[in-house]
N, C-alpha and C positions, 0 to 999 in steps of 0.2 A: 555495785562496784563496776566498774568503768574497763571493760576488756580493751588494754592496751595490746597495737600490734607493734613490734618492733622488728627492723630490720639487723643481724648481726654480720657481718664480712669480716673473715679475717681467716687466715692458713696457708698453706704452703709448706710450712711445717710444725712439728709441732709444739714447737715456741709460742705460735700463734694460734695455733687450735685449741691447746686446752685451757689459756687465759680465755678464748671466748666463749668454750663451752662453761667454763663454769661462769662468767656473768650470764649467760642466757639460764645455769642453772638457780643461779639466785634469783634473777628477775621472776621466774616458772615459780620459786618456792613463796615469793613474796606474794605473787600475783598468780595464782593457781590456773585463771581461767587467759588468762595472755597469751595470743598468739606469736609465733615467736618464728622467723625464717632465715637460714643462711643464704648466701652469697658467695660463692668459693669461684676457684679456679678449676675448668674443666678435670684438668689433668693431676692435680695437686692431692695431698694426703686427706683433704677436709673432705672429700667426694666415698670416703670409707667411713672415716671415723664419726662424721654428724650425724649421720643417719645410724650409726651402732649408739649414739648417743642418745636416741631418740626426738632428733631433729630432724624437721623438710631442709632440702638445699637443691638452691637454683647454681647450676653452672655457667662459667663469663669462658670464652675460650681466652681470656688477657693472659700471657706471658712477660716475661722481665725482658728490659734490652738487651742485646749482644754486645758487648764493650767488649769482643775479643774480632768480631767478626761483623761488621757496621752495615754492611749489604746485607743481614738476615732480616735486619730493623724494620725494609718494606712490609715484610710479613708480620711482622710484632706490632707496624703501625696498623694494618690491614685488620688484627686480632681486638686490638683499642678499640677501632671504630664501630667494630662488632660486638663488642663488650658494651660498650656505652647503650649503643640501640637497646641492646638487649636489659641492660640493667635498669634501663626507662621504661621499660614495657614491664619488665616485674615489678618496680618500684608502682605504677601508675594501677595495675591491674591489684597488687597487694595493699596500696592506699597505708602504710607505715605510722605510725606519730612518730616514730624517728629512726636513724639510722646509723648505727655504731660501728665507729672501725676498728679492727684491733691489729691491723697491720697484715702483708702479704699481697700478692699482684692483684686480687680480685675488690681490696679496700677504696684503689684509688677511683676508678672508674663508677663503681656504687657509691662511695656519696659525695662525687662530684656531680654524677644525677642527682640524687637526693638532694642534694645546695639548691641547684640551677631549677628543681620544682618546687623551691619552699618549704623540704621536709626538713625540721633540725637534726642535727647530726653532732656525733663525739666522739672522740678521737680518742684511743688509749694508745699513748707513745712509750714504749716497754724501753728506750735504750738511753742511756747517757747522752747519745750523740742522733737525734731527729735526721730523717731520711727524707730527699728532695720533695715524697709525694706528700709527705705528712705536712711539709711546712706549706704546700700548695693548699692544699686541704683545710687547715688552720685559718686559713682567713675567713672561710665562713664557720668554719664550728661554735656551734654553745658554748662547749667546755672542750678544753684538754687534759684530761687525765697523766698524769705522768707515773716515774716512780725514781726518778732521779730530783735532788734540788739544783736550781742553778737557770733551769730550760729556759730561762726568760729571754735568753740570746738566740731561741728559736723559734718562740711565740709569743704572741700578744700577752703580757704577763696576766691582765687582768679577767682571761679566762683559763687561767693555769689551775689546777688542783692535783696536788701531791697528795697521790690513794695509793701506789704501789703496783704489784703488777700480780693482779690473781695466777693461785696456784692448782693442783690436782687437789682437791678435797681431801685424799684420803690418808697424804703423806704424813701428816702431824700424828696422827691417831697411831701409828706404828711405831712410832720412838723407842717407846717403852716395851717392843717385844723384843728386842734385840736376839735372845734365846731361840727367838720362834722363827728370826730371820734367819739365822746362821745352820741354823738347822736344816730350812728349806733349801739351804746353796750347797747343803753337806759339808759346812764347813766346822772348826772347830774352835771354841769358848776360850781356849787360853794363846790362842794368836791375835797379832794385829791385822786386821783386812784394808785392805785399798781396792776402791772400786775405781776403778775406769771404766768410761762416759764418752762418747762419742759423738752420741744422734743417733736415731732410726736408721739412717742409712751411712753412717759409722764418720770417724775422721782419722784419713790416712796416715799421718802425721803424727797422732794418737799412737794409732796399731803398731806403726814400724817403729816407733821408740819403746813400745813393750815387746815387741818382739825379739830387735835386738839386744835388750839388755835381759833376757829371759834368765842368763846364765849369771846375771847378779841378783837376780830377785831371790831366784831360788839356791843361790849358796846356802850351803852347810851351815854356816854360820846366824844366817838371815831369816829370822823368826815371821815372817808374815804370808798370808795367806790372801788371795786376789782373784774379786771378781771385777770380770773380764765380760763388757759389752762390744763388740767387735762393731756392729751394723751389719748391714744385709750386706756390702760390697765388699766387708773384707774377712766374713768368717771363713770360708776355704784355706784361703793363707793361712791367716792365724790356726785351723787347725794344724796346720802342717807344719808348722812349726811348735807346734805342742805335742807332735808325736816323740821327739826325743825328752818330754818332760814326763812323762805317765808317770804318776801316785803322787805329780807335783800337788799342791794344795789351792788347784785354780777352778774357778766354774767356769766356762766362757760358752756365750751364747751370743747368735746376731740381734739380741732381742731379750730385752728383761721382762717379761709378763706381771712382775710384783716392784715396782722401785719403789714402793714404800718397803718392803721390807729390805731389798739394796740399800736404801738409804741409812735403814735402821741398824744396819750390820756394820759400815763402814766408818772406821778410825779416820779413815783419809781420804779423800775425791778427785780424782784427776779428770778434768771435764775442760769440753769447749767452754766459750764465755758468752755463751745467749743469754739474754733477756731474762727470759723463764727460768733458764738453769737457774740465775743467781739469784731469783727473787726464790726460788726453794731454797738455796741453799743456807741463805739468810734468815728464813722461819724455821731453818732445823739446825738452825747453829756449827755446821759441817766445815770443820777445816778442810779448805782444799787448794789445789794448783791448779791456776787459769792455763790453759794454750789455746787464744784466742784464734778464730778462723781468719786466711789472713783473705780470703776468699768473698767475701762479703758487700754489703754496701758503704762506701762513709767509712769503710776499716771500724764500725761500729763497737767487735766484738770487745776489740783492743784497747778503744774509749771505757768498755764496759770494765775491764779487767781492772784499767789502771784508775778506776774509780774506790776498785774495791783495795789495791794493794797500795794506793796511796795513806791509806787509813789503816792499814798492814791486818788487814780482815782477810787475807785472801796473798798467797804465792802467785807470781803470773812468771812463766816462761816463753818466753814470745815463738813462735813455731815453727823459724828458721835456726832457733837455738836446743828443740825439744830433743832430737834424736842422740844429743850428747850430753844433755844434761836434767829430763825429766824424770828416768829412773833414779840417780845417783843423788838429786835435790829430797824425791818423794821417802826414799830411806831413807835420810837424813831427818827429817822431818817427821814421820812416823813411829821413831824409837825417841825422841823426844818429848815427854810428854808436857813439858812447861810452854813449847812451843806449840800442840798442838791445842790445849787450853787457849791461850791467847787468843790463835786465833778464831776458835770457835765464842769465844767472849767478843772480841772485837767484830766479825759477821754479822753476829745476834742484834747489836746494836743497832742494823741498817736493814732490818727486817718491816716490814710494814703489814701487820694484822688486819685482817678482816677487809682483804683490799675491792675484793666483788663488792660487797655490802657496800660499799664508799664508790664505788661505781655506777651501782643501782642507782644509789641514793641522789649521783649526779644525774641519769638518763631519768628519774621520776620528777623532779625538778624542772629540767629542761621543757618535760610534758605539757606539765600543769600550767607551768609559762606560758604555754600557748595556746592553752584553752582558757587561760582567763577572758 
């Protein structure tokens, strides 16, 4: 059998990290003996997590541009030119059969070397709405994997492939403990839960619209029970605002160690509108409420949202409207139970199965292409 080496880039966050580790896991389980290398961003989340994954990774010091502050750019162009050299010297010295992007500052620079040396390359594009580097990119790719329909207005249609957007492996397998979830969050079996979702390093916008409305969540009246991801930036606050609730019925941590079982506890989802987020949220059938980041590239998240609520799979409250109306929407919603069926039926439908394996199956293809 033929020890395939592949190159994988893609992180920043981890939208982007754990679609790529799990294709680099499928590729590892299909092909035992495949060398297999990342490509990250000096400074970014993938520089912890690959290597706790049991992955090598080479660092790009590439950064994103300053669209607030135009003069920092010298520098960001200065990090490019130094990204590049360097991703040619890893690409050259490591000899790849190809090299997969899955999105993040260190994708564009690796295989736009990898083009320019003749190594094929593929493109997994996770959003509704293609980002300036992907569509740059896309001219030389093999394939582009998506997980939206429609992309042809951003790529060559006739290397397009609707796979989906891989997810954590371990979240499906948890559905069915829901008991075993609620238990771990101490919370209890005859309330409804809402989990709010953030990100690893939290979304502001998020926090202060559960903060504020702490005193309707937990009225007398108001039957439900809420775990609470803050992020690493905004748990202080949020506890301090949870000292006038003590024996409320809340978990809140900067940090969920189990979202498979978060996911498996909650009635209802209050989450930004990444990529990754919705391609979980659509294999686990989760009714939830978009508040797209308005912070982004392409206003993406927002493309994302209103993909899903056009199709009424998904609530979006846009995030200059959340601090007055994301609590008062999300109890609305949760003591509902025809509404919240709906939309866990209507999700389910836009879910894409086994989306690595259909990834693989495009980067072993592209392979053998080229060693015919």
């Amino acid at each position: 059998m033929k020890q395939y080496r592949i190159i994988v880039s893609g992180g920043g966050t981890g939208g982007h990290i754990f679609p790529a580790i799990s294709i680099a896991n499928t590729f590892r389980k299909r092909f035992p003996e495949a060398e297999i290398l990342f490509v990250g961003a000096d400074d970014r989340m993938e520089m912890e997590k690959v290597p706790a994954a049991g992955y090598r990774i080479v660092g790009l010091p590439v950064s994103g541009f300053d669209r607030a502050h135009l003069a920092n750019n010298i520098r960001v162009a200065g990090r490019l030119l130094k990204s590049l050299r360097l991703a040619k010297k890893t690409i050259r010295e490591f000899k790849p059969d190809i090299a997969v992007g899955v999105g993040g500052y260190a994708s564009g620079p690796t295989l736009w070397m990898a083009a320019s040396l003749g190594i094929p390359t593929l493109i997994q594009e996770q959003n509704s709405y293609a980002g300036v580097t992907n569509k740059l990119l896309a001219k030389k790719a093999g394939k582009i994997c998506v997980a939206y329909e429609g992309m042809e207005k951003f790529f060559p249609s006739d290397r397009i492939v609707v796979t989906g957007n891989p997810v954590r492996q371990d979240l499906e397998e948890a559905l069915d403990k829901r008991a075993e979830a609620l238990k771990f969050f101490g919370l209890s079996p005859d309330k409804k839960t809402i989990l709010v979702v953030g990100g690893s390093l939290g979304a502001r916008t998020i926090n202060r619209s559960i903060q504020g409305d702490l005193d309707k969540l937990f009225a007398s009246d108001v039957d439900v029970q809420v775990i609470w991801q803050t992020g690493r930036y905004y748990h202080e606050e949020a506890l301090k605002h949870l000292k006038a609730y003590r024996g409320m019925p809340v978990w809140c941590s900067d940090f969920i160690t189990r979202m498979d079982y978060a996911y498996a506890a909650a009635d209802l989802i209050i989450s930004r509108a990444g990529a990754s987020s919705i391609s979980e949220l659509c294999l686990l059938k989760k009714p939830v409420i978009l508040v797209p980041s308005p912070n982004v590239a392409e206003d993406h998240q927002t493309k994302n949202a209103l993909a899903l609520a056009g199709k009424d799979a998904a609530i979006m409250v846009a995030d200059k409207d959340a601090e007055q109306q994301l609590v008062p929407k999300a109890l609305e919603i949760i003591h509902d139970d025809e509404r919240l069926r709906t939309l866990s039926r209507n999700i389910a439908t836009l879910a894409h199965h086994q989306s690595a394996e259909r990834i693989v199956d495009e980067i072993v293809r592209i392979i053998e292409k080229k060693n015919l």
